[in-house]
MARZABA-277548 format. One record per residue: x, y, z of N, C-alpha, C in turn; residue in one letter. Coordinates in steps of 0.2 Angstrom, whole numbers, padded with zeros to 4 digits, always signed. Each point is the difference from the previous one (the first is absolute). Layout:
   n.c1   n.c2   n.c3  ca.c1  ca.c2  ca.c3   c.c1   c.c2   c.c3  residuo
      X      Y      Z      X      Y      Z      X      Y      Z        A
...
//
This chain:
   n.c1   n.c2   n.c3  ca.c1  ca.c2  ca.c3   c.c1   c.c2   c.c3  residuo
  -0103  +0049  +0182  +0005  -0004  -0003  +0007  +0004  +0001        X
  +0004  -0005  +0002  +0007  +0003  +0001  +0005  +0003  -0005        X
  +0006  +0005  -0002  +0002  +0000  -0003  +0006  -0007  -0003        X
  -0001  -0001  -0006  +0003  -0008  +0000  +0006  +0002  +0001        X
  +0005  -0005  +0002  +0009  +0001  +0000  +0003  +0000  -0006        X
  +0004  +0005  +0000  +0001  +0000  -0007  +0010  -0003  +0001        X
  +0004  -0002  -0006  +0008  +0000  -0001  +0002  +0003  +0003        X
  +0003  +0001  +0002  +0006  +0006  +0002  +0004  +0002  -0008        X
  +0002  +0004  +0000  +0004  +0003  -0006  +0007  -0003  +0001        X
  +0000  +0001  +0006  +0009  -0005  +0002  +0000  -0006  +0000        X
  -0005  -0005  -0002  -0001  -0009  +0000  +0007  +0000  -0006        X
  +0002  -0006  +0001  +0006  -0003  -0003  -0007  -0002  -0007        X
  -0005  -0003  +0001  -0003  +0001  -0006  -0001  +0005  -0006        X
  -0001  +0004  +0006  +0001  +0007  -0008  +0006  +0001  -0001        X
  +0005  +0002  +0004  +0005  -0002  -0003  +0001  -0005  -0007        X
  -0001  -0007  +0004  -0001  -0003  -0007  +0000  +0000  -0008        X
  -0007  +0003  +0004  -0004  +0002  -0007  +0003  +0005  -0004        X
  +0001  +0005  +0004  +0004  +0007  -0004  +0006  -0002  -0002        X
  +0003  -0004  +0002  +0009  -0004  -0005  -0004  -0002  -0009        X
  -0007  -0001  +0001  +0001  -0005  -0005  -0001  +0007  -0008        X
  +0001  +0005  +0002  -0001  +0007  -0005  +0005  -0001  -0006        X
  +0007  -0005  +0004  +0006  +0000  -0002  +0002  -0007  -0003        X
  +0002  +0001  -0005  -0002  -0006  -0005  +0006  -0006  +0003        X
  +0005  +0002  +0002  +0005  -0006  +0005  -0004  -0003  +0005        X
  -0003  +0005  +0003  -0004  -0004  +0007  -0005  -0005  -0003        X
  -0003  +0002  -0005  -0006  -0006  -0003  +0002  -0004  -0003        X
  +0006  +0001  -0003  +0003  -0007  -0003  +0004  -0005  +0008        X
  +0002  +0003  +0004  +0004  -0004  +0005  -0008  -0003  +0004        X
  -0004  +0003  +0000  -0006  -0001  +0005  -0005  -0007  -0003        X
  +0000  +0003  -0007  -0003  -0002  -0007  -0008  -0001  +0002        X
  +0000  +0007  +0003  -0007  +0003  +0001  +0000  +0008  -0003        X
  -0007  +0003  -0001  -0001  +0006  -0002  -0006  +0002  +0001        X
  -0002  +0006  -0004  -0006  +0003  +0004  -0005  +0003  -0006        X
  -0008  -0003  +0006  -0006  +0002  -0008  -0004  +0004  +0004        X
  -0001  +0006  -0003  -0005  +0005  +0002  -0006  -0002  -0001        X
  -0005  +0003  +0004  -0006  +0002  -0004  -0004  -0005  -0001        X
  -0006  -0001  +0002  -0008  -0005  +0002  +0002  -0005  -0007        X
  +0001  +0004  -0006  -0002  -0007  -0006  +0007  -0005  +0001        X
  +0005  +0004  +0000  +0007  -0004  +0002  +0000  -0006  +0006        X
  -0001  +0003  +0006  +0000  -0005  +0007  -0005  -0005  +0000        X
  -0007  +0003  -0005  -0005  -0008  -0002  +0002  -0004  -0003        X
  +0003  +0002  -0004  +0004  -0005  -0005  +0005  -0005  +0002        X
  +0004  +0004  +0004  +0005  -0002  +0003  -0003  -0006  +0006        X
  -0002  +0002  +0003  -0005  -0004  +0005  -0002  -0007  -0004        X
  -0005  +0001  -0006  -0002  -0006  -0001  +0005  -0005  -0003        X
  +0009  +0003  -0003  +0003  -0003  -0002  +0005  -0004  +0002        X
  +0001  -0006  +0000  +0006  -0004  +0001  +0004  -0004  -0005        X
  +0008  +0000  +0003  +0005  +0000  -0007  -0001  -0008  -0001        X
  +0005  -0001  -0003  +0002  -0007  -0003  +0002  -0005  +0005        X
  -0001  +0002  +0005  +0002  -0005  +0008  -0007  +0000  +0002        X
  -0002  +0004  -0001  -0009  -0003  +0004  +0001  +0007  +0005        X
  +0004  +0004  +0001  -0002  +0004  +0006  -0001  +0007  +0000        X
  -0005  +0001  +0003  -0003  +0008  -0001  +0007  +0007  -0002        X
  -0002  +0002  -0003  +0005  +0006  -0003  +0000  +0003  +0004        X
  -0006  +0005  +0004  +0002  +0005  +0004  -0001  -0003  +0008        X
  +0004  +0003  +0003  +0003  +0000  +0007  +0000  +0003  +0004        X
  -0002  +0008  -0002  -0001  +0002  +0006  -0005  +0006  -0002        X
  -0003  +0004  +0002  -0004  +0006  -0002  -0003  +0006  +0005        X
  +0004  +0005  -0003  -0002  +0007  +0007  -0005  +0003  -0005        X
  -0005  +0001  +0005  -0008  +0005  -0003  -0001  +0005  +0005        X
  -0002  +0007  -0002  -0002  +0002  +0006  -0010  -0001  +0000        X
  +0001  +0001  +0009  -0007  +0000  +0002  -0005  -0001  -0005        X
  -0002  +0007  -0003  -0002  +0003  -0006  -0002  -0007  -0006        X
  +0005  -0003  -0002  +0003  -0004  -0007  -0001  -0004  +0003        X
  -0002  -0004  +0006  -0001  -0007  +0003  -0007  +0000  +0001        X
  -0004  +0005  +0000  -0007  +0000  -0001  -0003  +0001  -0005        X
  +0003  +0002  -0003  -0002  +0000  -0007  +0001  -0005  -0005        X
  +0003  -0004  -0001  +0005  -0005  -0003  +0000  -0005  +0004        X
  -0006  -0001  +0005  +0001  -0006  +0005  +0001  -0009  -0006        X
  -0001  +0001  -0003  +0000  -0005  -0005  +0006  -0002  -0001        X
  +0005  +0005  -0001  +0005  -0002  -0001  +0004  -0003  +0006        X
  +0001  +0008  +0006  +0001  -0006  +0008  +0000  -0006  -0003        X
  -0008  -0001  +0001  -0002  -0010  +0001  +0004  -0003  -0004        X
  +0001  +0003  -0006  +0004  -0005  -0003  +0008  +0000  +0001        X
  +0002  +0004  +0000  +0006  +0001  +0003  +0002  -0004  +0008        X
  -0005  -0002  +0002  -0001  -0004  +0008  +0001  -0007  -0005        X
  -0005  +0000  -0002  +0000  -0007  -0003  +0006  -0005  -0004        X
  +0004  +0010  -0004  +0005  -0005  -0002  +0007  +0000  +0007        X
  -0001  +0001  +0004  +0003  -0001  +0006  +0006  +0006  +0000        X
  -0002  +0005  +0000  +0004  +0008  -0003  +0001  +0001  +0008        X
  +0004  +0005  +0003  -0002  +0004  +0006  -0002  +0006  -0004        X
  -0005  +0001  +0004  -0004  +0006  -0001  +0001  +0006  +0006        X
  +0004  +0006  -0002  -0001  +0006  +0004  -0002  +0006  +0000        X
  -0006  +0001  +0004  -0002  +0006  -0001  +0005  +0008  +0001        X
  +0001  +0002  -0003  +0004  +0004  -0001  -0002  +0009  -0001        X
  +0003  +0005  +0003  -0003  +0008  -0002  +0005  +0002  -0006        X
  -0005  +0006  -0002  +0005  +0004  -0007  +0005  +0000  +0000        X
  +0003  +0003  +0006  +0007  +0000  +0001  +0004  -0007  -0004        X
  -0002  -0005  +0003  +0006  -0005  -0001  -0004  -0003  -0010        X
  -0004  +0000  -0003  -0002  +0000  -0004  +0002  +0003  -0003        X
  +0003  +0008  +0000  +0001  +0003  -0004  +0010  -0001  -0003        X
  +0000  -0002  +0011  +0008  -0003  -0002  +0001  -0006  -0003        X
  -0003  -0005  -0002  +0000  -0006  -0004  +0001  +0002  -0007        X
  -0007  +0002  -0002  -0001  +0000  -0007  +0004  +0008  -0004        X
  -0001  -0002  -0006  +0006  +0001  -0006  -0006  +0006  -0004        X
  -0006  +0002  +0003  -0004  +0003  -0005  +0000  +0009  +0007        X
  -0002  +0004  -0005  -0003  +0007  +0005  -0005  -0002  +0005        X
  -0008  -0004  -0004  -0004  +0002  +0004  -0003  -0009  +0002        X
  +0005  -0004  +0005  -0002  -0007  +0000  -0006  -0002  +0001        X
  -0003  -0004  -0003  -0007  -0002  +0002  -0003  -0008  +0005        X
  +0005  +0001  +0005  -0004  -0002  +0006  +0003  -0008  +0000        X
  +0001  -0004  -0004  +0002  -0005  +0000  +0006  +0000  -0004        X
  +0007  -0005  +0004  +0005  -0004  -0004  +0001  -0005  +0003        X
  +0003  -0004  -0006  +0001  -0009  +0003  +0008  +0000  +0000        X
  +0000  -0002  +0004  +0008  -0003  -0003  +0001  -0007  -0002        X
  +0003  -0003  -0007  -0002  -0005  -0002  +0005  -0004  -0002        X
  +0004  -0007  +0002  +0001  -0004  -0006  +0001  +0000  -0008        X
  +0008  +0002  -0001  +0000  +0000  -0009  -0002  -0009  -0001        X
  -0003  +0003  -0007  -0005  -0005  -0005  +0002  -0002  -0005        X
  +0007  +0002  +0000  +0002  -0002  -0010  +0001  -0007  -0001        X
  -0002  +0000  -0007  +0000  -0008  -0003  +0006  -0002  -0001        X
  +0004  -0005  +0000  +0005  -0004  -0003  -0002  +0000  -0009        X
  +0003  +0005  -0004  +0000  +0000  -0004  +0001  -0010  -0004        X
  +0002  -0005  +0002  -0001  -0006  -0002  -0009  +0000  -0001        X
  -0001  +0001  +0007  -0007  -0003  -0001  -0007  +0005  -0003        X
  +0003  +0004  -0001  -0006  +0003  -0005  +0000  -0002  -0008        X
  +0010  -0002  -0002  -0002  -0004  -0006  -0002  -0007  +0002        X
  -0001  -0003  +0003  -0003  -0006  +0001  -0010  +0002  +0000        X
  +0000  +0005  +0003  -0005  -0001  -0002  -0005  +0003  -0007        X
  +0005  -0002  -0005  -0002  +0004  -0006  -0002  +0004  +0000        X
  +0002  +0007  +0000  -0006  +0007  -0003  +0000  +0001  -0007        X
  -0006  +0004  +0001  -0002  +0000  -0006  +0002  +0008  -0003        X
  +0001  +0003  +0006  +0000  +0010  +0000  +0002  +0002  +0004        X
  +0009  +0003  +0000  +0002  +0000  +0003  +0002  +0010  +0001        X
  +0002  +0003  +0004  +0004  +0006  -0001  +0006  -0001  +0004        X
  +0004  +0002  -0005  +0008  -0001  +0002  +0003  +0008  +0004        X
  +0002  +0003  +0003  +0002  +0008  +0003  +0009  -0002  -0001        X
  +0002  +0005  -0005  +0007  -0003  -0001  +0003  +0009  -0001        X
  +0002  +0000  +0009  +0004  +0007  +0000  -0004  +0006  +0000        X
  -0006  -0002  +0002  -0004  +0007  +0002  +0002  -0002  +0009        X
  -0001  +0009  +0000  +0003  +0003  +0004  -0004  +0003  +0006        X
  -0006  +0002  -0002  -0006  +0005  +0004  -0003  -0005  +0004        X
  +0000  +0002  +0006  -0005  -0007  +0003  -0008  +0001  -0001        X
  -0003  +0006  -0001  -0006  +0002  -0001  -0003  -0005  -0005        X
  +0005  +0003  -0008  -0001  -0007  -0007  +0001  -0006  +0001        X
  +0003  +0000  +0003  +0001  -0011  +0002  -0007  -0003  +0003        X
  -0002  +0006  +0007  -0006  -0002  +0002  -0006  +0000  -0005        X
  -0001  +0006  -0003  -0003  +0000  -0007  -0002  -0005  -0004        X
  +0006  -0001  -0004  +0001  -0005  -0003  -0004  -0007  +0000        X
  +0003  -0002  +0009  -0003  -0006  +0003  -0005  +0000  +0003        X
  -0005  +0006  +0001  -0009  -0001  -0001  -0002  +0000  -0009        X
  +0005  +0002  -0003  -0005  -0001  -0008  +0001  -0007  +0001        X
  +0007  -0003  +0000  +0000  -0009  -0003  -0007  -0002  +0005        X
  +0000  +0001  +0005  -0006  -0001  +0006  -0008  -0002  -0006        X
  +0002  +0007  -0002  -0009  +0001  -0001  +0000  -0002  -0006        X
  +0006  +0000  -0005  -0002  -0005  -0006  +0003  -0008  +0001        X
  -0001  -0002  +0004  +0000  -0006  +0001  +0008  -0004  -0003        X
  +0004  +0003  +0003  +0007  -0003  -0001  +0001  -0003  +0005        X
  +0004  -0007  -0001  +0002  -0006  +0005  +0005  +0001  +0005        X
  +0005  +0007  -0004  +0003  -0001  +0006  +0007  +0008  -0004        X
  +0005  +0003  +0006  +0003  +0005  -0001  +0006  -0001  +0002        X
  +0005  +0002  -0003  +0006  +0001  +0000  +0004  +0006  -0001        X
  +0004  +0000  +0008  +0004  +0004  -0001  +0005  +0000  +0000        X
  +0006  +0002  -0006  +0006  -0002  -0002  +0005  +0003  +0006        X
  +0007  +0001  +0001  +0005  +0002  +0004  -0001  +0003  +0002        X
  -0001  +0005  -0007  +0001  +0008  +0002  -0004  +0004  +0001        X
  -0006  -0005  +0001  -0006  +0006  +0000  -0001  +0002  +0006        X
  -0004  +0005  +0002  -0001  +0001  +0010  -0003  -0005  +0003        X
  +0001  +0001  +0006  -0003  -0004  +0006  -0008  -0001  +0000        X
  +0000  -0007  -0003  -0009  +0000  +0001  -0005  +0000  +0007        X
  +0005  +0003  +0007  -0003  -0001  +0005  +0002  +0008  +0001        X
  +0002  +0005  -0004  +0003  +0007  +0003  -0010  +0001  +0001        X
  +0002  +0004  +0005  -0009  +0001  +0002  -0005  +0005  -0005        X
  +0004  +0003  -0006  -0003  +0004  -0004  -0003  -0006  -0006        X
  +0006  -0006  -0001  -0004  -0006  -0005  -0004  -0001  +0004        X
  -0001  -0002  +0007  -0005  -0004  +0001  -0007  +0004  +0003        X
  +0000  +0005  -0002  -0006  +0005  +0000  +0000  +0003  -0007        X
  +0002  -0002  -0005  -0001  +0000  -0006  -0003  -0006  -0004        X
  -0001  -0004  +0002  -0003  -0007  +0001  -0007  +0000  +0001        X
  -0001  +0003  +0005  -0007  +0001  +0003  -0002  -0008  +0002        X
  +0004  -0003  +0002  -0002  -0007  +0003  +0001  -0006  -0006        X
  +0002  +0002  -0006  +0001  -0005  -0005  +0006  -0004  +0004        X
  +0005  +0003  +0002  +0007  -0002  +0004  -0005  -0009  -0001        X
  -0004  +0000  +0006  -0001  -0007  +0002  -0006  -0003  -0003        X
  +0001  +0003  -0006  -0005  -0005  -0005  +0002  -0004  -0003        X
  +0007  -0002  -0004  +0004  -0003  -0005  +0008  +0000  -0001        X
  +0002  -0005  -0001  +0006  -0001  +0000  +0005  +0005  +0000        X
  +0005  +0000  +0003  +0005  +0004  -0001  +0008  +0000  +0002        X
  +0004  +0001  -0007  +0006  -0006  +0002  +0006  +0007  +0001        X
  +0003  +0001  +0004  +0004  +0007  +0002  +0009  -0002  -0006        X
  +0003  +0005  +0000  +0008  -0002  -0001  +0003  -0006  -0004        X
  -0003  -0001  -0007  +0001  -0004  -0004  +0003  +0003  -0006        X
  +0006  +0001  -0001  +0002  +0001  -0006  -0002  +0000  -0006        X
  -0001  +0005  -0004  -0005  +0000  -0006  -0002  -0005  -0004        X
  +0009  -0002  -0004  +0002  -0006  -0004  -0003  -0005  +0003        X
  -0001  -0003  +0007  -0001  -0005  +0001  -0008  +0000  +0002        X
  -0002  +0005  +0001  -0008  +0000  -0002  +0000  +0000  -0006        X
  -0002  +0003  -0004  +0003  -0002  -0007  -0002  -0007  -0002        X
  +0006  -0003  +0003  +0002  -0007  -0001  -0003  -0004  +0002        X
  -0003  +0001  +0003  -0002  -0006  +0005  -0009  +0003  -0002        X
  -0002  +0005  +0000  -0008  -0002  -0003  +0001  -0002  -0008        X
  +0004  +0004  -0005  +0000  -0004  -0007  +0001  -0008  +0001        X
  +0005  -0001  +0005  +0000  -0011  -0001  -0008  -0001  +0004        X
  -0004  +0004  +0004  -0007  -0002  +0002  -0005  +0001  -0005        X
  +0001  +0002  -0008  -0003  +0002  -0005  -0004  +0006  +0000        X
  +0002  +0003  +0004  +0000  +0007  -0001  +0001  +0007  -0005        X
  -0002  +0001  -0004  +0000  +0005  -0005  +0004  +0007  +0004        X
  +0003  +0004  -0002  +0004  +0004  +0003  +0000  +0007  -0004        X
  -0003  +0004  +0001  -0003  +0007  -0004  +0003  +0007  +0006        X
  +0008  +0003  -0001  +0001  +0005  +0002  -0004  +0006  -0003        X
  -0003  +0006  +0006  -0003  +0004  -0002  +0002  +0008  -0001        X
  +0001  +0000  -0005  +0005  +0006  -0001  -0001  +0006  -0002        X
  -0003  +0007  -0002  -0003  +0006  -0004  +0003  +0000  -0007        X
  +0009  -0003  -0001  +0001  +0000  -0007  +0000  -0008  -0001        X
  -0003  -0004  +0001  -0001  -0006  -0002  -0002  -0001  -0008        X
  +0001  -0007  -0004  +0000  +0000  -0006  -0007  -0002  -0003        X
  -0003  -0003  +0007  -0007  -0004  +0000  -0005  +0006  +0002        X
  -0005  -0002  -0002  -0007  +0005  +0001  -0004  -0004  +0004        X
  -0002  +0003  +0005  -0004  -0005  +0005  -0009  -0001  -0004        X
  -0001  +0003  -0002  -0007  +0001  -0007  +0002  -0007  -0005        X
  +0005  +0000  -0003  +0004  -0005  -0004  -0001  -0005  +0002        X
  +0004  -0002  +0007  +0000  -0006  +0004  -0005  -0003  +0002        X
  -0008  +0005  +0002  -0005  -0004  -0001  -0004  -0001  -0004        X
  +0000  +0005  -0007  -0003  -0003  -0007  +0002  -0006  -0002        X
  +0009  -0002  +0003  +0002  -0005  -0004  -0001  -0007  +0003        X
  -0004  +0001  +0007  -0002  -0006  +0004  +0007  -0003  +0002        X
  +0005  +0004  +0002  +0006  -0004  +0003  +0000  +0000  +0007        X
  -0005  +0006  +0005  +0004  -0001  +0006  -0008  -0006  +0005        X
  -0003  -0004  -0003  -0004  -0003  +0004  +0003  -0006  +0004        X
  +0007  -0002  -0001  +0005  -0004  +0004  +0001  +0003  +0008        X
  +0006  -0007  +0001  +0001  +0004  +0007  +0005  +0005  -0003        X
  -0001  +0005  +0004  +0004  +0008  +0000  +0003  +0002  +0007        X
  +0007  +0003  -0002  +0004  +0005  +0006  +0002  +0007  -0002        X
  -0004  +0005  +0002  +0003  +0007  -0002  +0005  +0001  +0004        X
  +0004  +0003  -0002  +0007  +0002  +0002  -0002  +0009  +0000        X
  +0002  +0002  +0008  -0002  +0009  -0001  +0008  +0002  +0001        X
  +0002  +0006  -0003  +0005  -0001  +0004  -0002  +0009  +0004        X
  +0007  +0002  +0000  +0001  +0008  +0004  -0004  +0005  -0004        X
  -0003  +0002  +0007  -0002  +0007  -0001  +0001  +0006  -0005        X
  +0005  +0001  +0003  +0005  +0005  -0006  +0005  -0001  -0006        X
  +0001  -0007  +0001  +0003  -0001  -0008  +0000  -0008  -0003        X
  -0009  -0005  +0002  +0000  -0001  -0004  +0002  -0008  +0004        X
  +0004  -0006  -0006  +0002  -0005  -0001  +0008  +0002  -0002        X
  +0004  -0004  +0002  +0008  +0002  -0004  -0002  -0006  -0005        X
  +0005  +0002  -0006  +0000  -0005  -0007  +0002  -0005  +0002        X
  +0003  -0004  +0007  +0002  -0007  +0001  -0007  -0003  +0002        X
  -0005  +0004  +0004  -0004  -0002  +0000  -0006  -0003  -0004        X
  +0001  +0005  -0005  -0004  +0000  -0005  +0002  -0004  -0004        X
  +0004  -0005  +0001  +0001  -0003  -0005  -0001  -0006  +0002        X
  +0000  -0002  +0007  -0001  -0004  +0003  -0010  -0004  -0001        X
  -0004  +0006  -0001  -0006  -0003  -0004  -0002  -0002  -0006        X
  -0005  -0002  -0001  -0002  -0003  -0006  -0005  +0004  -0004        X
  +0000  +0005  +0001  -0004  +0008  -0002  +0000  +0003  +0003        X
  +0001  +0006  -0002  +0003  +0008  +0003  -0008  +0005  -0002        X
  -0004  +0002  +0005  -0007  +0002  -0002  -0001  +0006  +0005        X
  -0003  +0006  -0007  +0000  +0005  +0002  -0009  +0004  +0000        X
  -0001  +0001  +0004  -0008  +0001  +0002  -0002  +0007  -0005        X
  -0004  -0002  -0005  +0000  +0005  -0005  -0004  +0007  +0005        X
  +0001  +0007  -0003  +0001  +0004  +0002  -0007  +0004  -0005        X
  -0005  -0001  +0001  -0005  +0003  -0007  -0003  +0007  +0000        X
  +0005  +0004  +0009  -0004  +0007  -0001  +0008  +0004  +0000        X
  +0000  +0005  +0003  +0005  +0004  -0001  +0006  -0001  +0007        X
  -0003  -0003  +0005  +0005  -0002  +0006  +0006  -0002  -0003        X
  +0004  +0003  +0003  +0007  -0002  +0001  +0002  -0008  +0002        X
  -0002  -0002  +0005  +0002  -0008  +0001  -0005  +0002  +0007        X
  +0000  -0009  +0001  -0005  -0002  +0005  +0006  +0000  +0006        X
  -0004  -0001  +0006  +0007  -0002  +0006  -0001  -0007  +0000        X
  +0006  -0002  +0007  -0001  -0010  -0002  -0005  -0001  +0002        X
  -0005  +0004  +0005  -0004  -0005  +0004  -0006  -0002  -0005        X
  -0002  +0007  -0004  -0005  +0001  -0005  +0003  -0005  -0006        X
  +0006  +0000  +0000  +0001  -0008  -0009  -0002  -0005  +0005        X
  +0002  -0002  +0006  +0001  -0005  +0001  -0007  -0003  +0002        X
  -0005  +0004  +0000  -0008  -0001  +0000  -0001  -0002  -0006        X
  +0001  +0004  -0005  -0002  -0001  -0006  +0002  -0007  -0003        X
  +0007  -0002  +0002  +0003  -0007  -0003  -0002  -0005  +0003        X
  -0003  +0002  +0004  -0001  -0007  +0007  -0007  -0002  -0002        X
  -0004  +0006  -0002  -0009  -0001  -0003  +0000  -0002  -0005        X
  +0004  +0001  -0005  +0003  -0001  -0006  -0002  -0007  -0002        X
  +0007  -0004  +0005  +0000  -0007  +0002  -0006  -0004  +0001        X
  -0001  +0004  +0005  -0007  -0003  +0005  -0007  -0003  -0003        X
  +0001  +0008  -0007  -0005  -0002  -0004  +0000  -0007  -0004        X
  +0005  +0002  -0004  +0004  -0006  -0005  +0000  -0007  +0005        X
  +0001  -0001  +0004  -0002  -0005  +0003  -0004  -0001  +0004        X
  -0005  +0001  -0002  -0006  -0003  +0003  -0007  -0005  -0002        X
  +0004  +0000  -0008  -0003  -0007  -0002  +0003  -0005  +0003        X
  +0007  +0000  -0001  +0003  -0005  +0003  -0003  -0002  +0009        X
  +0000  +0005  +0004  -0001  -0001  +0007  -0008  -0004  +0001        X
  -0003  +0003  -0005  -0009  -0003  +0000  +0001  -0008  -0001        X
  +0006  -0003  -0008  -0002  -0006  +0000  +0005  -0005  +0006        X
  +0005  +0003  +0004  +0004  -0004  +0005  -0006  +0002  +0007        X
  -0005  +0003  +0001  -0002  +0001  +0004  -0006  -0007  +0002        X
//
């Protein structure tokens, strides 16, 4: 068997590809980049709101093409270019130390903040001013796995396509709705007019998250509001909810981080509705 042809490292493709590192190129392109077998499946099986496959193109080396033929296939099927590719140019695409053999380049996916309140949610996470792409991608694998309809990211939060969110996801990215650069107030506003309960999440909060599910209030539809990293929600915004709740603290830890409340609140939720979700089901 022959050695297969591999990219050139000088294709105007890699090229490409390597602009999209920089958040100007991905927004002007309104493409970006997903590392790694669980991402590119994901990606592969996904299509946006027009009907048409997300990912568009994909370098694998030899190696990651026989190993992962599955994905290939499917990556063929969503009508991707597929390029087999060496270390070298894999190492110049991706965004991590030690790349693992697949990236797609793909189609941004975010939702029209209208049509996620159209489509009534029931559990929502808001991201208002956090900063870390790591936590954003975080964040948006817990709403993933507790079952939240859909995420929002306000103005000022990071870029939900910086390649560290989207490998902080771990493929959540394209499991559930997700509305980019909506100003907080009018998220806010716009899930409260869709009957949405609105519970900013805060460490000095006045509510006790223990309290709120003894009292049977959070089994409606619900939006947590997370905000920054390092300090928190500002009081305009906290004032902007309809309870201020603070994740009780029952051992000697100092505070939880966002990624860790934003589980707890999102499970919280989850639980508390799940009669509701049994008898609409």
């Amino acid at each position: 068997m022959g050695t297969p042809e591999l990219i050139s490292p000088r294709s105007p493709r890699v090229a490409a590809a390597r602009r999209l590192a920089r958040r100007n190129f991905r927004g002007k392109e309104r493409r970006f980049i997903a590392e790694g077998p669980q991402a590119v499946r994901e990606a592969a099986a996904h299509r946006g709101g027009d009907g048409e496959p997300t990912l568009i193109e994909l370098f694998a080396t030899p190696e990651a093409a026989d190993r992962y033929a599955d994905i290939i296939d499917a990556a063929h099927t969503a009508g991707a270019r597929v390029h087999l590719a060496g270390d070298d140019v894999l190492a110049d695409v991706s965004q991590t130390v030690t790349p693992q053999g697949l990236i797609g380049v793909c189609r941004f996916l975010d939702s029209p903040f209208q049509e996620i309140l159209d489509a009534k949610p029931t559990l929502v996470a808001v991201l208002a001013n956090v900063r870390d792409p790591g936590n954003a991608g975080t964040v948006l694998r817990c709403a993933d796995a507790a079952g939240a309809d859909a995420v929002v990211l306000t103005d000022a939060s990071v870029d939900l396509y910086n390649p560290k969110s989207v490998r902080a996801s771990v493929g959540s990215l394209f499991h559930l709705p997700v509305a980019v650069g909506v100003p907080v107030e009018q998220a806010v506003q716009g899930l409260r007019d869709a009957g949405v309960r609105i519970l900013a999440a805060d460490g000095a909060g006045s509510d006790d998250l223990d309290d709120e599910l003894d009292a049977g209030t959070m089994g409606g539809p619900t939006a947590w509001v997370f905000g920054n990293e390092a300090w928190g929600l500002p009081e305009e915004t906290r004032a902007l909810a309809d309870a201020v709740v603070r994740v009780p603290i029952h051992g000697r830890a100092e505070s939880l981080n966002l990624a860790t409340a934003a589980a707890v609140c999102l499970y919280a939720s989850a639980r508390a509705q799940r009669p509701r979700r049994a008898s609409e089901a």
